[in-house]
PDB file of the backbone (N, CA, C, O) and the ligand in Angstrom, with CONECT records:
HET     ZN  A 101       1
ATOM      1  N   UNK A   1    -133.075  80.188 -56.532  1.00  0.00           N
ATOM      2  CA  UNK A   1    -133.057  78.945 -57.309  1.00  0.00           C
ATOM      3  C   UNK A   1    -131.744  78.780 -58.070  1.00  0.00           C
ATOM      4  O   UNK A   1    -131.226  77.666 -58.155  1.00  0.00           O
ATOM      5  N   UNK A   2    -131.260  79.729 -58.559  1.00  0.00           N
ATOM      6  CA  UNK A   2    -130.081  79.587 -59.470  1.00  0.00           C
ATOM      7  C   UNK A   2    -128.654  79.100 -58.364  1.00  0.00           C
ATOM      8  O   UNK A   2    -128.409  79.435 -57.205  1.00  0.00           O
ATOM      9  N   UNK A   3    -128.150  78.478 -59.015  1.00  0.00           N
ATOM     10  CA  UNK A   3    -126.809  77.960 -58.183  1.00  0.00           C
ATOM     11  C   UNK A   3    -127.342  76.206 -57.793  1.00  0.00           C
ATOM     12  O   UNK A   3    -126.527  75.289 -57.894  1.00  0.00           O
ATOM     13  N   UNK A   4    -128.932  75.937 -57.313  1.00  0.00           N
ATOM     14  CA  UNK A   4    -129.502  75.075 -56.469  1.00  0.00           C
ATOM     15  C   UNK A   4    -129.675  73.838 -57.588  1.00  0.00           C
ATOM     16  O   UNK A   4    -129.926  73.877 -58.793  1.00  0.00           O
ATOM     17  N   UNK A   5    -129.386  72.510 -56.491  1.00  0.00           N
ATOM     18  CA  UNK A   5    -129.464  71.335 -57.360  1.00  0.00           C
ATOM     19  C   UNK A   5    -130.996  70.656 -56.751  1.00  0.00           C
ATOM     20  O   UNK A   5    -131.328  70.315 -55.615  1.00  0.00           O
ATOM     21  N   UNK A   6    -131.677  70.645 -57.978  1.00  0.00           N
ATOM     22  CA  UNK A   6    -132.910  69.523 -57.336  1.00  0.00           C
ATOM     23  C   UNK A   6    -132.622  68.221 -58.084  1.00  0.00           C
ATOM     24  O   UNK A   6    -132.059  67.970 -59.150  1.00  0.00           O
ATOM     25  N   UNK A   7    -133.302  67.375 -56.998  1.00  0.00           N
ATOM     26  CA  UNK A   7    -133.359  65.896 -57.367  1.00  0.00           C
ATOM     27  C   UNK A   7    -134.828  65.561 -58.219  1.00  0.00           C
ATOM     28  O   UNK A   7    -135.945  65.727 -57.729  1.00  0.00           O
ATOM     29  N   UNK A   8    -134.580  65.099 -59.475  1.00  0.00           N
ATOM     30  CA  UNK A   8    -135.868  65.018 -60.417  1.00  0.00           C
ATOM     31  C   UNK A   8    -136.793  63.971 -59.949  1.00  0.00           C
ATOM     32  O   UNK A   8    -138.014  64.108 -60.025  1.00  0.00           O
ATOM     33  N   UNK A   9    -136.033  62.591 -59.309  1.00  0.00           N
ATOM     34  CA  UNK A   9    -136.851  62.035 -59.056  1.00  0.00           C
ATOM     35  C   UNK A   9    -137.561  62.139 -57.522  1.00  0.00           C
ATOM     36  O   UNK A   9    -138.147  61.129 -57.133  1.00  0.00           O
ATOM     37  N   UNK A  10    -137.541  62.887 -56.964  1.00  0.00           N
ATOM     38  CA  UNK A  10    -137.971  63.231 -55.366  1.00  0.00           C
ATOM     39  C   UNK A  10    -138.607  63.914 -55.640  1.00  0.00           C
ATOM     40  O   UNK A  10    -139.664  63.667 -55.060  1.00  0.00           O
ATOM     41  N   UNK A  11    -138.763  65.344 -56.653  1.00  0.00           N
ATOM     42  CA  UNK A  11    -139.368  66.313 -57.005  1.00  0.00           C
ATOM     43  C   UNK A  11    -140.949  65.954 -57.686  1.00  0.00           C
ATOM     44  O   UNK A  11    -141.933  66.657 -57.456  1.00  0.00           O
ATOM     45  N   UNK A  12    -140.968  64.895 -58.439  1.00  0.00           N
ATOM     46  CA  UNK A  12    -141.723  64.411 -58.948  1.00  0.00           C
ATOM     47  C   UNK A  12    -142.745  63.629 -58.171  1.00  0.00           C
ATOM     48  O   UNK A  12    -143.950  63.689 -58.412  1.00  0.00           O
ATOM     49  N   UNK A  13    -142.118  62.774 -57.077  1.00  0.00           N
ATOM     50  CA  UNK A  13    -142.832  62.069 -56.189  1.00  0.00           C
ATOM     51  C   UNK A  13    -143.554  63.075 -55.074  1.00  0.00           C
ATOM     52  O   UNK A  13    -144.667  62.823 -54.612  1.00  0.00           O
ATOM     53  N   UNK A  14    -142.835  64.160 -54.732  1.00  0.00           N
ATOM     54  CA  UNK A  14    -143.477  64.408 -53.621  1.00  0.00           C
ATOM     55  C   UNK A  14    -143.848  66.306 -54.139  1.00  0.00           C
ATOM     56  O   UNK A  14    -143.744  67.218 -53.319  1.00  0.00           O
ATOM     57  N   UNK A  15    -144.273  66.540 -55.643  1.00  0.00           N
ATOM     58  CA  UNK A  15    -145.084  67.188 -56.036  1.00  0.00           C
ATOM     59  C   UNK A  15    -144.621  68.977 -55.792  1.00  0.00           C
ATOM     60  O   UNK A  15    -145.317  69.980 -55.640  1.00  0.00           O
ATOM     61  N   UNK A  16    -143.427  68.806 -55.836  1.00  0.00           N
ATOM     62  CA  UNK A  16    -142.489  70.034 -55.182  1.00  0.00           C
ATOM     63  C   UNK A  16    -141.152  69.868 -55.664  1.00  0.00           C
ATOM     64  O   UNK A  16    -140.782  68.794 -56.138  1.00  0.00           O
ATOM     65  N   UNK A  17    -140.221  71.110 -55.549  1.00  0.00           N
ATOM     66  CA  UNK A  17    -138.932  71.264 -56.085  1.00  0.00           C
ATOM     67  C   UNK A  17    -137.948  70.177 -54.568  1.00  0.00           C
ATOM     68  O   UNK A  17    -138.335  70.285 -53.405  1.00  0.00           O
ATOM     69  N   UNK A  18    -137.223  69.623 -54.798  1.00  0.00           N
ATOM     70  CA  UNK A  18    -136.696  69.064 -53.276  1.00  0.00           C
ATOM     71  C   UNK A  18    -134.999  69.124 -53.775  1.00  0.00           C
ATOM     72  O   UNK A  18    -134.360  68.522 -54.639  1.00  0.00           O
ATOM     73  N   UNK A  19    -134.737  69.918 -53.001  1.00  0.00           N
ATOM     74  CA  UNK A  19    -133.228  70.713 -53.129  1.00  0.00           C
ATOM     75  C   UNK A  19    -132.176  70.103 -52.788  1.00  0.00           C
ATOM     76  O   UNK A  19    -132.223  69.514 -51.708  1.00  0.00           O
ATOM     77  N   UNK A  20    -131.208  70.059 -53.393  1.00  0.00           N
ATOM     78  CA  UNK A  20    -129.917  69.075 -52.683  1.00  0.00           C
ATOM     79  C   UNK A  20    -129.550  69.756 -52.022  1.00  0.00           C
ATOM     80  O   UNK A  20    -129.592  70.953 -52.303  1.00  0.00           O
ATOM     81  N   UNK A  21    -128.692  69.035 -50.103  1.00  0.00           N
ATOM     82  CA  UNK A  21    -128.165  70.087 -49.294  1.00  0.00           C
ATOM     83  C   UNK A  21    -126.754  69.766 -49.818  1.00  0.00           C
ATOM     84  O   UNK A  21    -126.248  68.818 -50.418  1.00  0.00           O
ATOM     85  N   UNK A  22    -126.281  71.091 -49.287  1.00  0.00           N
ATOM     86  CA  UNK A  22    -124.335  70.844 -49.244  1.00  0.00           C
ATOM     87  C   UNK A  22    -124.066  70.107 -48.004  1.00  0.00           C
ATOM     88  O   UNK A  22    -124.186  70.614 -46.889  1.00  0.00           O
ATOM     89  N   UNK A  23    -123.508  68.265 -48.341  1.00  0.00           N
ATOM     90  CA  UNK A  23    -122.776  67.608 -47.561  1.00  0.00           C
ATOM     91  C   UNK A  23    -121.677  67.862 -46.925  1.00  0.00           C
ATOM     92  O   UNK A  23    -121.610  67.702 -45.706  1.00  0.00           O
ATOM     93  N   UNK A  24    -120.377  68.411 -47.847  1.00  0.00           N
ATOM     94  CA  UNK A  24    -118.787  68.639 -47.742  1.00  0.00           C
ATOM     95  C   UNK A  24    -119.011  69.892 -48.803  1.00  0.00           C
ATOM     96  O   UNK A  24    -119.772  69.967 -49.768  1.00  0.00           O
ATOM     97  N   UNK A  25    -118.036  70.877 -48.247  1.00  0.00           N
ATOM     98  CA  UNK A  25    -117.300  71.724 -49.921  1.00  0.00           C
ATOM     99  C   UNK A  25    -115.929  71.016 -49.307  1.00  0.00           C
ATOM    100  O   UNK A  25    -115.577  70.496 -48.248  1.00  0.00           O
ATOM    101  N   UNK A  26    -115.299  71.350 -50.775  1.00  0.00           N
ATOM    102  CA  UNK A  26    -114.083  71.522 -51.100  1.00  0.00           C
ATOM    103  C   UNK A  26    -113.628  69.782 -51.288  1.00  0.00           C
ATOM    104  O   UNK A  26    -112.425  69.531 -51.222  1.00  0.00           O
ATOM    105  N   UNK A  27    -114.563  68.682 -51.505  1.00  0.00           N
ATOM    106  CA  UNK A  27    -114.234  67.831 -51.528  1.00  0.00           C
ATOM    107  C   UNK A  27    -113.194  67.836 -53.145  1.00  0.00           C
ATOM    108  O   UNK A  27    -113.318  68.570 -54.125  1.00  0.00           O
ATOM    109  N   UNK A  28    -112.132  66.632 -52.869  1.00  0.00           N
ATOM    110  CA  UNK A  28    -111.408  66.411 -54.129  1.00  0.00           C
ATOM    111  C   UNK A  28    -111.628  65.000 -54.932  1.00  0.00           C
ATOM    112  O   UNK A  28    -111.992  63.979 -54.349  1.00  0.00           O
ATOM    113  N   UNK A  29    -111.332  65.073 -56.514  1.00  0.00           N
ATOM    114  CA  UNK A  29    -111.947  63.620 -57.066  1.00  0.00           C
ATOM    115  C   UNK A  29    -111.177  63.747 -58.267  1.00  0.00           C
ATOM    116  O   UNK A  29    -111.123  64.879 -58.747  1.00  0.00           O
ATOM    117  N   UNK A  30    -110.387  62.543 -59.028  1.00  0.00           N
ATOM    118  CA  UNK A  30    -109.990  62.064 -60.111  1.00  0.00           C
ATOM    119  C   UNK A  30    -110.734  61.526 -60.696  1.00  0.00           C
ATOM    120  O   UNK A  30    -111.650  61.009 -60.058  1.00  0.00           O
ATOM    121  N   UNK A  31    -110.719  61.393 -62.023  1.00  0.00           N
ATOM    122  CA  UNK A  31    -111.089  60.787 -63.139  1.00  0.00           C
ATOM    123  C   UNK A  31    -110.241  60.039 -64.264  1.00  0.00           C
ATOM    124  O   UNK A  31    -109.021  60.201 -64.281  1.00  0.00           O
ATOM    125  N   UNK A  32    -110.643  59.517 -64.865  1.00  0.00           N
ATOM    126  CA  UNK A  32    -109.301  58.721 -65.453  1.00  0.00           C
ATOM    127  C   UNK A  32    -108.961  59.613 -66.700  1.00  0.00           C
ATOM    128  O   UNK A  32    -107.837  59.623 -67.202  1.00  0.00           O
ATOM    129  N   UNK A  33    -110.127  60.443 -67.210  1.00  0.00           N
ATOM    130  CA  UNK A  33    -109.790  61.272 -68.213  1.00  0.00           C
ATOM    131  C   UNK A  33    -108.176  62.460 -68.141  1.00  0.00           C
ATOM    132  O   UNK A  33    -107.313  62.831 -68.937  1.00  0.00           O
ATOM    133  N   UNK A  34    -108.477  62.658 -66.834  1.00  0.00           N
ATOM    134  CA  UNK A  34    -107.175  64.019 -66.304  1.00  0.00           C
ATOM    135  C   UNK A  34    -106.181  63.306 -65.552  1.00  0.00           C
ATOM    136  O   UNK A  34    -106.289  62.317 -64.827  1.00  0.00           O
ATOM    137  N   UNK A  35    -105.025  64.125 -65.926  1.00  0.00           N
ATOM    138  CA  UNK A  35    -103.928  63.461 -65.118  1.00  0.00           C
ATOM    139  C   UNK A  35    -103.894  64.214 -63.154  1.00  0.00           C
ATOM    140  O   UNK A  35    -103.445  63.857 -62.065  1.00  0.00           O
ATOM    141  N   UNK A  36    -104.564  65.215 -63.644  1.00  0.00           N
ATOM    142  CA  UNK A  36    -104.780  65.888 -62.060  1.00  0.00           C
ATOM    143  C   UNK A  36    -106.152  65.557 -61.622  1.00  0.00           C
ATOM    144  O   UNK A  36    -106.998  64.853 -62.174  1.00  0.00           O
ATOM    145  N   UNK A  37    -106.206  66.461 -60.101  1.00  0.00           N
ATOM    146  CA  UNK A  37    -107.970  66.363 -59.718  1.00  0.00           C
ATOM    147  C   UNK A  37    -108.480  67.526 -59.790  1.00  0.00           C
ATOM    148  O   UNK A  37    -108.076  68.518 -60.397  1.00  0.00           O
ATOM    149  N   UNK A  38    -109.748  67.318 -58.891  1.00  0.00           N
ATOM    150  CA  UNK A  38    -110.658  68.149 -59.349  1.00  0.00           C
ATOM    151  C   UNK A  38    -111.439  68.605 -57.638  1.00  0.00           C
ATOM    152  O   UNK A  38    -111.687  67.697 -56.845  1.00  0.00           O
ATOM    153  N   UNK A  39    -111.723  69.993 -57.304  1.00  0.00           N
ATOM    154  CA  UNK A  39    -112.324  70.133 -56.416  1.00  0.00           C
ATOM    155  C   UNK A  39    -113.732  70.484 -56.647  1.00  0.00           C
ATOM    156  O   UNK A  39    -114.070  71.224 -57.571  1.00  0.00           O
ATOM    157  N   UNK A  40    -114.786  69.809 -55.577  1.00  0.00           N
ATOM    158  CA  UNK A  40    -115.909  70.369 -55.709  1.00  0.00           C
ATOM    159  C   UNK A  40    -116.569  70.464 -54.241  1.00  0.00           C
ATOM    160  O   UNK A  40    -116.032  70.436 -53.134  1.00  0.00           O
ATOM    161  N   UNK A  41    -117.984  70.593 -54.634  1.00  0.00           N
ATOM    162  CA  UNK A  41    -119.046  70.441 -53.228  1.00  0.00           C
ATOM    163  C   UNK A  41    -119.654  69.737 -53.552  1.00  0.00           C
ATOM    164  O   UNK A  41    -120.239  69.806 -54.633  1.00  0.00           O
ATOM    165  N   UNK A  42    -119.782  68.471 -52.469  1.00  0.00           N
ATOM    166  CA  UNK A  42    -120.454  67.130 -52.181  1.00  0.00           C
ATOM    167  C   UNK A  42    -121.993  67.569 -51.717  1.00  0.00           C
ATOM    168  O   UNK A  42    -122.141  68.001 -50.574  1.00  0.00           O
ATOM    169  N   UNK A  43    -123.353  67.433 -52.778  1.00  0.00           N
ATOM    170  CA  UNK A  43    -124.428  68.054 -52.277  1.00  0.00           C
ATOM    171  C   UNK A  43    -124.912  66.498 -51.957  1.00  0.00           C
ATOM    172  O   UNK A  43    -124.208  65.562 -52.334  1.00  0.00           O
ATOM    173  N   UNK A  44    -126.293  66.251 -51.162  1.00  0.00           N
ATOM    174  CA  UNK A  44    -126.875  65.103 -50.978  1.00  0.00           C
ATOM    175  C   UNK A  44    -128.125  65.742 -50.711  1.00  0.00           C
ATOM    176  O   UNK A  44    -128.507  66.787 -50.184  1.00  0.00           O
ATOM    177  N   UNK A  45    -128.761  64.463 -51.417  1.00  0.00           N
ATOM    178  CA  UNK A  45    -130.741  65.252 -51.639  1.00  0.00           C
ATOM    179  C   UNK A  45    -131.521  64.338 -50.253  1.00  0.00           C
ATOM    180  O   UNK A  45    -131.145  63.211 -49.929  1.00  0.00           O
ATOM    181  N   UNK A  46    -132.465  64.967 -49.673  1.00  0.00           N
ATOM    182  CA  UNK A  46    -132.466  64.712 -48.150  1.00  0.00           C
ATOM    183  C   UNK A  46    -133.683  63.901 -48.106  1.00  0.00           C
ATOM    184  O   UNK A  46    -134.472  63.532 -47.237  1.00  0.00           O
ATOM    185  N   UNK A  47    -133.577  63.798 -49.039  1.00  0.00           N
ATOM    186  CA  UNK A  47    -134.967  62.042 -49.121  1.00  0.00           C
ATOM    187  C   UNK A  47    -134.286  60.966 -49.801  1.00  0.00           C
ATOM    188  O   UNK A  47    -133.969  60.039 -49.056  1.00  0.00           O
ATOM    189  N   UNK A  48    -134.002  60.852 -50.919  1.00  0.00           N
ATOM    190  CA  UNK A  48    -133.681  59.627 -51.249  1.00  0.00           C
ATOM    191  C   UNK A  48    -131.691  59.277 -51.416  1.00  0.00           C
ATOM    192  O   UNK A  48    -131.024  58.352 -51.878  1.00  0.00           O
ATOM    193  N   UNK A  49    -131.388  60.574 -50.764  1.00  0.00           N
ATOM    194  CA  UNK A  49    -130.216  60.380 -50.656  1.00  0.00           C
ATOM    195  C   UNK A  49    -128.684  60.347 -51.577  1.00  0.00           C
ATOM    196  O   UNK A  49    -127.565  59.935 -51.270  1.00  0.00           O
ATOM    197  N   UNK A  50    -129.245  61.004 -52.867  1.00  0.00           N
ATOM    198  CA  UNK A  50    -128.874  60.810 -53.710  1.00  0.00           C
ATOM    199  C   UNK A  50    -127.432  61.741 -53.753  1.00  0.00           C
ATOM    200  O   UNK A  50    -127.548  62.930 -53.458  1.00  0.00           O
ATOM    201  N   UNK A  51    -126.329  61.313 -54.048  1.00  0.00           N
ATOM    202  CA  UNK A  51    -124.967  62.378 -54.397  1.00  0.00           C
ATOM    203  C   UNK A  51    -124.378  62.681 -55.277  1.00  0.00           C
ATOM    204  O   UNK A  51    -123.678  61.897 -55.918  1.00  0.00           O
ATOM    205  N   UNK A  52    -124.554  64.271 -55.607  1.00  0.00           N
ATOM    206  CA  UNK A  52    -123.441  64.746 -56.889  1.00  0.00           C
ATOM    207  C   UNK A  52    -122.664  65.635 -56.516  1.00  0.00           C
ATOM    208  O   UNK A  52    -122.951  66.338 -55.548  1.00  0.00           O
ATOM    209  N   UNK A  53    -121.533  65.787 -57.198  1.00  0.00           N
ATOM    210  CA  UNK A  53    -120.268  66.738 -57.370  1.00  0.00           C
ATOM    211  C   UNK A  53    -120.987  67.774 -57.903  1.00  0.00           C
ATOM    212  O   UNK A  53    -121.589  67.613 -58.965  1.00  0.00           O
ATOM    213  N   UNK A  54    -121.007  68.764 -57.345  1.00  0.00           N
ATOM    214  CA  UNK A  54    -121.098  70.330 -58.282  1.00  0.00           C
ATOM    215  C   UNK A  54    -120.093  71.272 -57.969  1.00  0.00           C
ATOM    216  O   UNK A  54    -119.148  71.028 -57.219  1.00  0.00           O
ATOM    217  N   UNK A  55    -120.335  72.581 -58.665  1.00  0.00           N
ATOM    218  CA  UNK A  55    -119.516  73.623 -58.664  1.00  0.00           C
ATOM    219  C   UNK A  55    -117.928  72.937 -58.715  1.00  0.00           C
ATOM    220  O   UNK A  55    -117.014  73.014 -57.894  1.00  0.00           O
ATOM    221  N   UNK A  56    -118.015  72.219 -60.074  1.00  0.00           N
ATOM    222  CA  UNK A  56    -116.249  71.498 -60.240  1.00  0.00           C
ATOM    223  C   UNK A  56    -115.207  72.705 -60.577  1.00  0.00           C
ATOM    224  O   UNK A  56    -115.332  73.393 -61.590  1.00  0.00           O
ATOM    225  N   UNK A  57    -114.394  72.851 -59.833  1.00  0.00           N
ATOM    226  CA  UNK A  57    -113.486  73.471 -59.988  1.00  0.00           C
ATOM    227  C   UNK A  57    -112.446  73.484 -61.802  1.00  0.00           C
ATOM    228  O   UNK A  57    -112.908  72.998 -62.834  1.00  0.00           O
ATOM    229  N   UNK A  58    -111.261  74.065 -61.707  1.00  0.00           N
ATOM    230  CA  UNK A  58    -110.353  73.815 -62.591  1.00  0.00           C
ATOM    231  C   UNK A  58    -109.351  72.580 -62.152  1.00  0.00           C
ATOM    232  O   UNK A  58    -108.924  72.310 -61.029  1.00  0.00           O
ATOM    233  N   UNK A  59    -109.195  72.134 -63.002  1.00  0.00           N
ATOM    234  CA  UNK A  59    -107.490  70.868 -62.886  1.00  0.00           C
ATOM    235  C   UNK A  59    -107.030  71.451 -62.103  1.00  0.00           C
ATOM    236  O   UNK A  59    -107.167  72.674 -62.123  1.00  0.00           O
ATOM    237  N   UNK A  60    -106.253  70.787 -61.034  1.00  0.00           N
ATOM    238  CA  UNK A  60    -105.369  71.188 -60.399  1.00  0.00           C
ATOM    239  C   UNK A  60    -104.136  69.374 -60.496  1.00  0.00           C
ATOM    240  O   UNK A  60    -104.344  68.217 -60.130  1.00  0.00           O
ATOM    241  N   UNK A  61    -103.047  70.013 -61.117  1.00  0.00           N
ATOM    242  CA  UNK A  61    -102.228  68.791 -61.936  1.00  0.00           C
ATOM    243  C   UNK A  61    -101.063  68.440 -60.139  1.00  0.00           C
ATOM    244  O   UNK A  61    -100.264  69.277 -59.721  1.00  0.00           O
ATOM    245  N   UNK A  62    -101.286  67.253 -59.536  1.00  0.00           N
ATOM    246  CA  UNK A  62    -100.485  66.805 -58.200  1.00  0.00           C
ATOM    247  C   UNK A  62    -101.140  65.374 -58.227  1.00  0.00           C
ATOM    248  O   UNK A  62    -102.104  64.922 -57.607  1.00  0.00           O
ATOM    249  N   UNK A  63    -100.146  64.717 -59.316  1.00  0.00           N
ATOM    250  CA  UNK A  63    -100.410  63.122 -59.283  1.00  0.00           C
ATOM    251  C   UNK A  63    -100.518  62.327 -58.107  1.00  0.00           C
ATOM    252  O   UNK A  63    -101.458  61.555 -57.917  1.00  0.00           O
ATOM    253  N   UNK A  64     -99.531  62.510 -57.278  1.00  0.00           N
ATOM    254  CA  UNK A  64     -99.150  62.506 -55.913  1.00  0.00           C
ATOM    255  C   UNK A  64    -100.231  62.504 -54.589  1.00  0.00           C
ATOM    256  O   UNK A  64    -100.284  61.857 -53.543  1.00  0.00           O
ATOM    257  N   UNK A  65    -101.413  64.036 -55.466  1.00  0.00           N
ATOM    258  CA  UNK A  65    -102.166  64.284 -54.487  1.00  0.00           C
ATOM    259  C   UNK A  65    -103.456  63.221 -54.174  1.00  0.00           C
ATOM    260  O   UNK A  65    -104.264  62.773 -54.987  1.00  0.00           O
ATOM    261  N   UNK A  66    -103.364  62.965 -52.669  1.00  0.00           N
ATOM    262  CA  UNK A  66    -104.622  61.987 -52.191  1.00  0.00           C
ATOM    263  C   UNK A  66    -105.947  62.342 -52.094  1.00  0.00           C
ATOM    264  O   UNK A  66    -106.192  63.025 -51.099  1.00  0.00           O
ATOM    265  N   UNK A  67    -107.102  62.034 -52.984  1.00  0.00           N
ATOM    266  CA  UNK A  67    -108.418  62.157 -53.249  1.00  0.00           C
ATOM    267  C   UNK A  67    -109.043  62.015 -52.564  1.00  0.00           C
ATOM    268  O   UNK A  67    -108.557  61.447 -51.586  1.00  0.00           O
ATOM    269  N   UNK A  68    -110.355  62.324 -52.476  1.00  0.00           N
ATOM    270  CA  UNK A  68    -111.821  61.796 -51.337  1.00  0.00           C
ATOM    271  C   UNK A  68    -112.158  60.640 -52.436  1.00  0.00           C
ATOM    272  O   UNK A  68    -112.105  59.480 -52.028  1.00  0.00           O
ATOM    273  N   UNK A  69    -112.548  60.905 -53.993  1.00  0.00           N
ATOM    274  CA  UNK A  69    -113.074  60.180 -54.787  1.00  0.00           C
ATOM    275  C   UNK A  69    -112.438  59.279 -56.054  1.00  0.00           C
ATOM    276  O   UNK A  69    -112.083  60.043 -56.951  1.00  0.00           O
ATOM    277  N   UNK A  70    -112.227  58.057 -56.336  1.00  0.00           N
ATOM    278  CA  UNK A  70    -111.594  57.956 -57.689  1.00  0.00           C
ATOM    279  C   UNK A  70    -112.555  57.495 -58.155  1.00  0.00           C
ATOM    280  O   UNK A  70    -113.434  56.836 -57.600  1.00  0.00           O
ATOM    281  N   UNK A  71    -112.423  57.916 -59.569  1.00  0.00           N
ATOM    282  CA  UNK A  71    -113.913  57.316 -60.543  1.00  0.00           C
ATOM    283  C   UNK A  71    -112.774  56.706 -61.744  1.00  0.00           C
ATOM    284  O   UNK A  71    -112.351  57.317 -62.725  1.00  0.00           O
ATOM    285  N   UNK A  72    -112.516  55.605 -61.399  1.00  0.00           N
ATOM    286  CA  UNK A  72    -111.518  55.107 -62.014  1.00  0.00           C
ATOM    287  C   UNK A  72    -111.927  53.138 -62.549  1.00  0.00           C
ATOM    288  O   UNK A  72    -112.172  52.216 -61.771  1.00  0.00           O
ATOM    289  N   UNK A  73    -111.874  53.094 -63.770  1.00  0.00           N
ATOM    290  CA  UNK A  73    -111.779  51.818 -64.550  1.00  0.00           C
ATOM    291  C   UNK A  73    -111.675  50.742 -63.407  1.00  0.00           C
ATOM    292  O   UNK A  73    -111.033  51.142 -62.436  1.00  0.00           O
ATOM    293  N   UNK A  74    -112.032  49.820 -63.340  1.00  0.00           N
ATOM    294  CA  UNK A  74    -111.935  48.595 -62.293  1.00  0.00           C
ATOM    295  C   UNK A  74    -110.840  48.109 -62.957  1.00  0.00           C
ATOM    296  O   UNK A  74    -110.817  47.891 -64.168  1.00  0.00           O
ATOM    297  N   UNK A  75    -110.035  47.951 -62.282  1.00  0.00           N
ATOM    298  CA  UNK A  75    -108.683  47.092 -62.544  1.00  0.00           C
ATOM    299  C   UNK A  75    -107.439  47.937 -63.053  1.00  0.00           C
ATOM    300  O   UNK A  75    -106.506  47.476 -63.710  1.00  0.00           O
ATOM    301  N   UNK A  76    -107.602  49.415 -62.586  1.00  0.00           N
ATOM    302  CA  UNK A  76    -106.420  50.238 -63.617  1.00  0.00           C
ATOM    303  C   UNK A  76    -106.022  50.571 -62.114  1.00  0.00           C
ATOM    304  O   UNK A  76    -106.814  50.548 -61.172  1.00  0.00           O
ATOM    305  N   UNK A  77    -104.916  50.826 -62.051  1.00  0.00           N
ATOM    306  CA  UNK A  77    -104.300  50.913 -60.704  1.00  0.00           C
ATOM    307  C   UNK A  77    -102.991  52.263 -61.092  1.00  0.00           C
ATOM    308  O   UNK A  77    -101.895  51.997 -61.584  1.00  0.00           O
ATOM    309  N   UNK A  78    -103.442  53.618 -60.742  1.00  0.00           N
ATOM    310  CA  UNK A  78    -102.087  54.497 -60.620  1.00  0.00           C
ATOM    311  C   UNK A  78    -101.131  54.856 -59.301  1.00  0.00           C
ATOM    312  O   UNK A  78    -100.127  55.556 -59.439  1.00  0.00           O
TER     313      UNK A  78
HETATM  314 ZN    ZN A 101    -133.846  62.580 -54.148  1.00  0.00          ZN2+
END
């Protein structure tokens, strides 16, 4: 169990723990908070489909560098 992501609302409906699988590792993603990104593993929960970033890495500072994800302000453009 430890390390494992469940989805609360799948878990609840169907009366059992329901585990997120690993989609991608090593996916990369900005935020507007850091000037660098961030690596993680892309899990997805296998009923309702749901996606989170886990196991986030440290900054890694390469303005330059091209992302999978930006979670970035609508209308801010770097
Ligand atoms: Zn779910």
């Amino acid at each position: 169990m430890k390390g494992e992501i469940v989805c609360v609302k799948c878990s609840l409906e169907e009366g059992k723990a329901v585990r997120m699988r690993v989609k991608r590792t090593g996916v990369t993603f900005r935020t507007e908070e850091y000037i660098g990104y961030f690596r993680a593993d892309l899990f997805e929960c296998p009923e309702c489909g749901a996606q989170v970033l886990a196991n986030v890495g440290s900054e890694i500072v390469d303005e330059d560098f091209v992302t999978d994800f930006e979670f970035l302000p609508v209308g801010v453009w770097i």
